[in-house]
VOGU-3710 file (C-alpha; in Angstrom, 3 decimals, decimal comma):
1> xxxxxxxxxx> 147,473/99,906/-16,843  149,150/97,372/-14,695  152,160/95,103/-15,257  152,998/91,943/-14,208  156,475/91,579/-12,999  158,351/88,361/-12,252  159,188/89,129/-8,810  156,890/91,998/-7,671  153,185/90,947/-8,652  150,935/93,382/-10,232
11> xxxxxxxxxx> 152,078/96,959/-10,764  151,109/100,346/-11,752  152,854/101,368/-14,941  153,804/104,382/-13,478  156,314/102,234/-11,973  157,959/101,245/-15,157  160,036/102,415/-18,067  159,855/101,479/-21,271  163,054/101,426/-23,107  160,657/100,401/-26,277
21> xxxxxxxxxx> 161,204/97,469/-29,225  162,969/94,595/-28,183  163,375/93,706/-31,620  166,620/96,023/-33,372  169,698/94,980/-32,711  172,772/97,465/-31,960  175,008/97,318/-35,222  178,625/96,269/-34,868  180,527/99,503/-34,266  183,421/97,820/-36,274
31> xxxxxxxxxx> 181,871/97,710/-39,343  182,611/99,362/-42,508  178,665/100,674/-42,637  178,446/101,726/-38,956  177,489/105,241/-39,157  174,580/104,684/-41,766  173,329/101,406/-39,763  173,734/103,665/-36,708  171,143/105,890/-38,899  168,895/103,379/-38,919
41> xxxxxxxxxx> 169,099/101,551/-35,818  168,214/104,872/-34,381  165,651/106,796/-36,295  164,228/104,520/-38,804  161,622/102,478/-36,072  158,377/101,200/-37,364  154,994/101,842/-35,419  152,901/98,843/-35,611  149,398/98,335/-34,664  149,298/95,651/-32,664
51> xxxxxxxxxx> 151,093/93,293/-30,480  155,000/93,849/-30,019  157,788/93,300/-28,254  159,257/96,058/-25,819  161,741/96,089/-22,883  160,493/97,946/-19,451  162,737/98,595/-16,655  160,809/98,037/-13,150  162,657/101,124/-11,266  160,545/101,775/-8,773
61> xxxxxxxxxx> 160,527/97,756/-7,892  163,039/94,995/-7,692  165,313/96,918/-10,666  164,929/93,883/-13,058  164,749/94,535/-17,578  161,352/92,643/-18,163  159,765/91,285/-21,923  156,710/92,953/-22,647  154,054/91,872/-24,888  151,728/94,886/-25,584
71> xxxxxxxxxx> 149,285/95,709/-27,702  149,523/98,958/-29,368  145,878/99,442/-30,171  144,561/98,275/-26,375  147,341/98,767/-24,489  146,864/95,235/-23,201  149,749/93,375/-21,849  149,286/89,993/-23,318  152,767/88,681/-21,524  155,601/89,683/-19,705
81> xxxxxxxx> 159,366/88,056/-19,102  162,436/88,128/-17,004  164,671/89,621/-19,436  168,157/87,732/-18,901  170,965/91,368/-18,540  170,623/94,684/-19,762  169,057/94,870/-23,338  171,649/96,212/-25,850
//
């Protein structure tokens, strides 16, 4: 499986890490419900079959967070993004 980043072309994945879904969002460590949206923010992920939305860090490249479009049932990388900073 290849990827292609941004700034480095087409890669091996074995170049990549996936950090998995861009989609939760960290909860607000302030809040009065922290620790139980903590729960769920962690452990309570959904496995979908079928395109979604992950983050992959290009470490053995140019270092950058990319947007990754993937297919769960092909593994086909349908598109992939400069991700603007470090996902949360």
């Amino acid at each position: 499986m290849f990827i292609s980043c941004p700034f480095c072309g087409d890669r091996e994945i074995s170049e990549f890490i996936c950090r998995g879904s861009a989609l939760p969002k960290r909860p607000d460590a302030l809040d009065s419900g922290a620790i139980s949206q903590y729960h769920d923010y962690y452990y309570l992920r959904s496995n979908p079959a079928g395109p979604v939305q992950e983050h992959w860090y290009h470490v053995a490249g140019c270092r950058n967070w990319l947007n990754v479009r993937r297919d769960t049932r092909s593994h086909e990388v349908l598109e992939v993004s400069l991700s603007i900073g470090k996902p949360e």
